[in-house]
N, C-alpha and C positions, 0 to 999 in steps of 0.2 A: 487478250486471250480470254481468262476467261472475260469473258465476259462477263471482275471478281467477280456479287455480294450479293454472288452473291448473287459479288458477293457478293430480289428479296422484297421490299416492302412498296405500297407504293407511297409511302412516306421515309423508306426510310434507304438502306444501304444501295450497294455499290454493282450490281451486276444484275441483270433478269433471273428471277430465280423461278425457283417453284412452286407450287399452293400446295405443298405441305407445311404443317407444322413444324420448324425444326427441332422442336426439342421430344418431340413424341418416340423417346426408344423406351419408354418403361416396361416394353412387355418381350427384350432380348432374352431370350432362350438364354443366352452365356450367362446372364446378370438376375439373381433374385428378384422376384416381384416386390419386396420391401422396398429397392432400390428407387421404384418409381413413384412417387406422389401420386394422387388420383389428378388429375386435369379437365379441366372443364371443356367442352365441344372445339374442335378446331373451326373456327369461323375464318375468312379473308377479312384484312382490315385491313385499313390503311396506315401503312408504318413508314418506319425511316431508314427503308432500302428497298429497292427496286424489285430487286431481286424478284406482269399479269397475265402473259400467254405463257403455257407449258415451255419451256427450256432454261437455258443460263440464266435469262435477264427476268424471271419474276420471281416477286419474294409478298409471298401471301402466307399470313401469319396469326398464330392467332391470338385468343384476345387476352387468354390467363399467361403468366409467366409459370405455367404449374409442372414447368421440366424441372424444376429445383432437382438435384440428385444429391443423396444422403451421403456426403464423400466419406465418411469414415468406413460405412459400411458397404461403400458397390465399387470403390475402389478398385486396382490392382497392388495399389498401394507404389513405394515413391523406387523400390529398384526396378530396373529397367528389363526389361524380359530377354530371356535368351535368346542370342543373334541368329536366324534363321537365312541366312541368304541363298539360302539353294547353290554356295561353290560346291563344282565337282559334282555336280547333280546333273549327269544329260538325259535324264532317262524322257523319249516321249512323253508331253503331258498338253492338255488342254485348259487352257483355263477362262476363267468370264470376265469381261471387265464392263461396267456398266457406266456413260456419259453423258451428260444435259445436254448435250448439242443435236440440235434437229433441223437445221438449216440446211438445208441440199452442200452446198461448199464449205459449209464449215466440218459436217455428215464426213464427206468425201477427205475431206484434208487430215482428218482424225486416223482417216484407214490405211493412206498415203503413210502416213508417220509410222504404224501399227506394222505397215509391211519391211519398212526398214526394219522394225524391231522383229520381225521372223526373218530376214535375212542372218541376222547377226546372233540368232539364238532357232536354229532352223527346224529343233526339236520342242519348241515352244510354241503352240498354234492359240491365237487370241482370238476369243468369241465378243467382236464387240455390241454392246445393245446400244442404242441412242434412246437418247428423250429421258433420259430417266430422272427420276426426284428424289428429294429428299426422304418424301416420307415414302417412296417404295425402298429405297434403301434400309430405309430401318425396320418397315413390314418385314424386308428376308429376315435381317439381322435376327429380330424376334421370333420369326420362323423354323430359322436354322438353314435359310435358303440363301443367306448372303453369297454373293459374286466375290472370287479371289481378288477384285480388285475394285475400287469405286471412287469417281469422281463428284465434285460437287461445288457448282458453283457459289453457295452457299457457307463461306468463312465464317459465320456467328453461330457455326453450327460446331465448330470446334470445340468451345470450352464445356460441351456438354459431351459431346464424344471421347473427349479425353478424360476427361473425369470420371466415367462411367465405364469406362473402359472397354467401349463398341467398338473402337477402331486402335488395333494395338500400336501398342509404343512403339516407333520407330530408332532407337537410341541407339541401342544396340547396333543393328544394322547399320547405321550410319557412322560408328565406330569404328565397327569391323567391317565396312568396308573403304574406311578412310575420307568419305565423303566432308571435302570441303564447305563448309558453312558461310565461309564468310563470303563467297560467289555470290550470296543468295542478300540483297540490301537488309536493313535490319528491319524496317519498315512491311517489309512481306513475313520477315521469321516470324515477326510480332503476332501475324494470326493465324499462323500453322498449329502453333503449339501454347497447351494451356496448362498451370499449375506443375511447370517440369517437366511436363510429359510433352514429347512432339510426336502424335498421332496421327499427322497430315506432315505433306511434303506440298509445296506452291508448283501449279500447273497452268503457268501465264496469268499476268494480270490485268487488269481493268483501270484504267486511271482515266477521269474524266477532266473535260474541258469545256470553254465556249466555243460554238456552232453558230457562226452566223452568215448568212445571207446577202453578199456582195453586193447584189442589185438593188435591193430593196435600200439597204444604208446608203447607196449613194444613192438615191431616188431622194431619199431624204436629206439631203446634202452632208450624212455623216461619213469621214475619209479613213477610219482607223476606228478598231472594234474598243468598247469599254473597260477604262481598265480597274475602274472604281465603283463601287457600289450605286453613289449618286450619280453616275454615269451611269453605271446602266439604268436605273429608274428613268431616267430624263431621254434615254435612245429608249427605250421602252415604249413611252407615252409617246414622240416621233415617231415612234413604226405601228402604231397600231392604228388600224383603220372598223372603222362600224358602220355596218347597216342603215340601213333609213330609219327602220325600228327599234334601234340601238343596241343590236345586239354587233357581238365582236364578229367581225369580217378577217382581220389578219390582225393574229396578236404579237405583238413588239416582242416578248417574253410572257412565257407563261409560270407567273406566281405564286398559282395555287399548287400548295403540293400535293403530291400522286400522280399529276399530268408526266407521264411520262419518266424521266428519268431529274423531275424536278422533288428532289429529296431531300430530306434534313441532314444528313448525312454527309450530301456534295454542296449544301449552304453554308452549313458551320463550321469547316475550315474556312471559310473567308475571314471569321472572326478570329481564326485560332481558337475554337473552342475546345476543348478537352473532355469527353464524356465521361469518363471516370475518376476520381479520383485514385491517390497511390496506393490507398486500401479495399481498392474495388468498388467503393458506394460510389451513388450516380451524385455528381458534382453539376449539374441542369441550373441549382440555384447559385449555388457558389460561385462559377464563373459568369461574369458578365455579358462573354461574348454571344450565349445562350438570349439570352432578353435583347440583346442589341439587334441577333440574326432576327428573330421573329417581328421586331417592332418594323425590321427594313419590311421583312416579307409584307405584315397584314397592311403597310401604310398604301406597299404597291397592290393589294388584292382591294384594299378598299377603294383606288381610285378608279381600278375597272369594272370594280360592282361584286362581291361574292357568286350573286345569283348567276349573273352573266358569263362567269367564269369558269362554274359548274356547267351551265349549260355550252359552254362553249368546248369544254373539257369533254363533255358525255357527246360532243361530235366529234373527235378528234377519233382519227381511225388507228387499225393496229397500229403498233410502236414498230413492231416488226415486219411491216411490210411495203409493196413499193408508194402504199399510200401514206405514208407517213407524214404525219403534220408541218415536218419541218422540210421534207424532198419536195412537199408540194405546194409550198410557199406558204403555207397559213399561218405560220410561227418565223416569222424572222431571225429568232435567235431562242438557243435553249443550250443547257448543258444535258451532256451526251457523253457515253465512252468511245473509245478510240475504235472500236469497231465498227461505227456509222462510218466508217470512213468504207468502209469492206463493202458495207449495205449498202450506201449510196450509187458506189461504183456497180455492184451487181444489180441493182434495180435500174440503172443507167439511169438514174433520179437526173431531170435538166432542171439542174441549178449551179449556179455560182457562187460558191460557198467558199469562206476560209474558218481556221481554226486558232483560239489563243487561249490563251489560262483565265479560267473563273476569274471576274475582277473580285476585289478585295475588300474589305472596309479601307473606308478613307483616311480612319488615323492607322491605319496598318499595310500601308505600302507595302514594307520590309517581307509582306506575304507574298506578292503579287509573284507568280511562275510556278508555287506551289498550287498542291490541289489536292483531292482525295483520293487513295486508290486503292484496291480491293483487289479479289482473283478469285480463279478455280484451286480448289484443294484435291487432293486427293491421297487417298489410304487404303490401308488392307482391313477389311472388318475382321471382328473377331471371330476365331475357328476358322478362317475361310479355307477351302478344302487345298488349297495348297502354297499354303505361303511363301516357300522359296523361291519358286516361278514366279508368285506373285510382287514378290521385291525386287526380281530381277525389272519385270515388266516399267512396277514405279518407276525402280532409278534411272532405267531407259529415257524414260516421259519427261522426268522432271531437273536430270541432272546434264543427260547429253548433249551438248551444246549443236548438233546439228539436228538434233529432232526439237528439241525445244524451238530455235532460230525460224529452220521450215515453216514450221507449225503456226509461230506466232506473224510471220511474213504472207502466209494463204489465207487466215482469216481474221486476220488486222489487229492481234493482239501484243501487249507487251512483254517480252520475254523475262522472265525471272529468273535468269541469271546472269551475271555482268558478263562471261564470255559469250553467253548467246546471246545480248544486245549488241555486243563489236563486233560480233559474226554475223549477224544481221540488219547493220547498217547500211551496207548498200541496198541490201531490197527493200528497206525501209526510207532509204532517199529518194526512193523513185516515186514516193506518196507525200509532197511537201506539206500535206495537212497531218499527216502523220507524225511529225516531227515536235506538234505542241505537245502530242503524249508522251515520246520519249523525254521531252527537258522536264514535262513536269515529273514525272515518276522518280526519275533524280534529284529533284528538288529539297536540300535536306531539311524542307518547314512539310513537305508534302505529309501524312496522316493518313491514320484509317479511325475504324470501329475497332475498339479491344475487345477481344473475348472475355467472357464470362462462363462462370459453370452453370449459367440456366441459361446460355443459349443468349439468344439477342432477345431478352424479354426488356430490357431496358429501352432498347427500341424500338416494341413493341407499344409498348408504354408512352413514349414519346409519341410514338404518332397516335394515336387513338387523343392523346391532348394537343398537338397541333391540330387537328383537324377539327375541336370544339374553337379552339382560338382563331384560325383561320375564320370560321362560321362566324367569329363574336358570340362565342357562347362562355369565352373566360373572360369576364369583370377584370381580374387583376393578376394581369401575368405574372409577381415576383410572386405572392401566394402560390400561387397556380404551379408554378413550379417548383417550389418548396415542399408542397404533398404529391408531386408527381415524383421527388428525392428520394419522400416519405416512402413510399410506395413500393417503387424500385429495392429501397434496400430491404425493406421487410423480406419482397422476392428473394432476396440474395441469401437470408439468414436460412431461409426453406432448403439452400443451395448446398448450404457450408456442412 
């Protein structure tokens, strides 16, 4: 679905996002200007979520973590806001709902789903926009132009919305209207809602896998995709072929992060790595798996040369289009969301392709079928001119098992809620590539990114230092990571 993280960077999370900054709401009309820190220029960098072309799947970020928000004082504070659900309210009303999706079929499937919900509420007329970002999201909010409703593939942008109190609590509502919770895996609840407050409701998700190339592996006489780390390095170096001049012709795997939807984010579950600890500070040096994921990555960036790989990378065409690196054989194998399966088939991409679960580290078997996975969010911002319609709308989206199912069956996403994955399993059988994403999202070692109240600056932070370490620009990774900790938590304390 969504296509998450997001959930965003090219270092870092889970879904194509947008070149907004997400933590930039300090100048909300609802919310005092003390609320917001000063912040330094939003720049694009390379992070640790996907999330570089305008829609779901990029996440450009920038360089300060300077969304820190002053929670004592920009709060709502911790009870939950009175229930507006609009029962018993039919009066005519129009309302706006605004969506990252800009893909012609994905576009179209949105409005499909949109029209069921004016069937079933016929005095409810939905104005929807596409393409939209994060950071026009929060332009209206601080405006006072926000849309009754907004989506956002962008989950690292919760812990800052919620705490701030740009996108209202949803509690209430979901109380009174009896809204079953536990439908929804715990694994998705985890980044709807931050500090108490659930501010977002899950609007399909994103869980990625390995993508490889049928032809090519048996050309190479490999019979069965990698299920280990050192398996992939070694089918790696087998599949990659170079020029006379030595520059890379078709790459086995591509290493370097930013290429695409190769992230720190969809690496570091293979280790089990944990990015936060249980009192929010960045845990980078403390856990192992952190030094283990990078040492795999740099040992395979350094055997195909950094240089070569930049430049092999800076030819690599859109992510999102029929030229894509991996439909047009130049990348034999890559992790991907479960939506290239949608793109492939719509591009009528000729290849022979299947799909398996990210291998693993090799003392970490017990991982192998898990994976990372992210989604679209969405919520009501604050003020929006007519919240009752506009809950009605959410719950339609997010809870109805035939508009969720539809929805996530047209544009190859995973449904988030357990009755709209059993309601959409037959249309989901009919895509046997499809089916690595459903076992992984169930998978109960599978993970995400946990929200923060600054937003995904921790991940920001992360990639800005993978990207010096990739280069060989960090001497000593366990330092290196230790003041990237440093760092992080200082951010956080700006936060609290």
């Amino acid at each position: 679905m969504w296509p998450l993280v997001n959930r965003w960077s090219i270092f870092g999370s889970s879904r194509p996002m947008q070149h907004s900054p997400p933590h930039d709401l300090r100048q909300s009309v609802t919310l005092p200007a003390s609320c917001f820190p000063r912040s330094e220029t939003p720049v694009s960098v390379p992070s640790t979520r996907p999330h570089s072309r305008l829609g779901r799947r990029t996440r450009a970020f920038a360089v300060a973590a300077a969304a820190a928000l002053t929670a004592a004082a920009c709060t709502t504070g911790t009870t939950p806001t009175k229930a507006d659900t609009g029962a018993g309210d039919t009066a005519p009303v129009t309302i706006t709902f605004w969506h990252g999706f800009s893909s012609d079929h994905e576009v179209a499937a949105v409005d499909a789903v949109l029209a069921k919900f004016h069937a079933k509420f016929p005095y409810i007329t939905v104005k929807s926009v596409k393409a939209q970002t994060d950071d026009k999201i929060n332009q209206a909010i601080r405006g006072g132009t926000a849309p009754d409703v907004a989506a956002s593939f962008n989950a690292a942008n919760v812990g800052g919305w919620c705490s701030s109190g740009a996108f209202e609590d949803l509690t209430a509502n979901i109380r009174a209207d009896h809204i079953d919770m536990n439908q929804i895996p715990k694994a998705v609840q985890s980044y709807t809602s931050f500090g108490g407050k659930r501010c977002t409701m899950p609007w399909l998700a994103d869980t990625f896998g390995l993508y490889y190339n049928k032809k090519l592996l048996a050309k190479a006489g490999l019979t069965a995709p990698p299920k280990t780390m050192s398996e992939l390095a070694s089918y790696a170096k087998k599949l990659t072929t170079f020029n006379p001049d030595g520059s890379i012709r078709t790459a086995g795997f591509m290493p370097y992060l930013g290429a695409y939807q190769m992230l720190s984010e969809h690496l570091v579950p293979s280790w089990g790595g944990r990015w936060l600890k249980s009192d929010g500070t960045s845990n980078t040096a403390a856990d192992p798996a952190f030094a283990a994921a990078l040492t795999w990555q740099k040992s395979l960036v350094d055997w195909f040369g950094a240089d070569k790989l930049k430049k092999f990378k800076a030819g690599m065409p859109d992510e999102f289009s029929a030229q894509n690196a991996f439909e047009t054989g130049k990348v034999a194998m890559m992790i991907d969301g479960e939506w290239r399966t949608a793109f492939i088939k719509n591009d009528k991409a000729d290849i022979d392709y299947a799909t398996a679960p990210v291998p693993v580290a090799d003392n970490r078997p017990d991982l192998y079928g898990s994976g990372y996975v992210g989604g679209n969010v969405m919520g009501i911002p604050r003020n929006a001119p007519h919240p009752g319609a506009a809950w009605k709308l959410l719950k339609f989206l997010t809870t109805d098992t035939d508009a969720v199912s539809s929805l996530a069956a047209a544009i190859g996403n995973v449904p988030t809620t357990l009755p709209a994955l059993e309601a959409g399993a037959p249309a989901f059988a009919k895509e046997p590539n499809f089916a690595t994403f459903l076992s992984v999202f169930k998978n109960p070692h599978t993970s995400t990114t946990p929200p923060a109240p600054n937003g995904n600056a921790y991940m920001t932070s992360f990639g800005l230092f993978v990207d010096k370490w990739q280069n060989g620009k960090v001497p000593d990774l366990k330092a290196g990571l230790a003041t990237l900790d440093k760092q992080n938590d200082d951010a956080l304390k700006l936060a609290q």
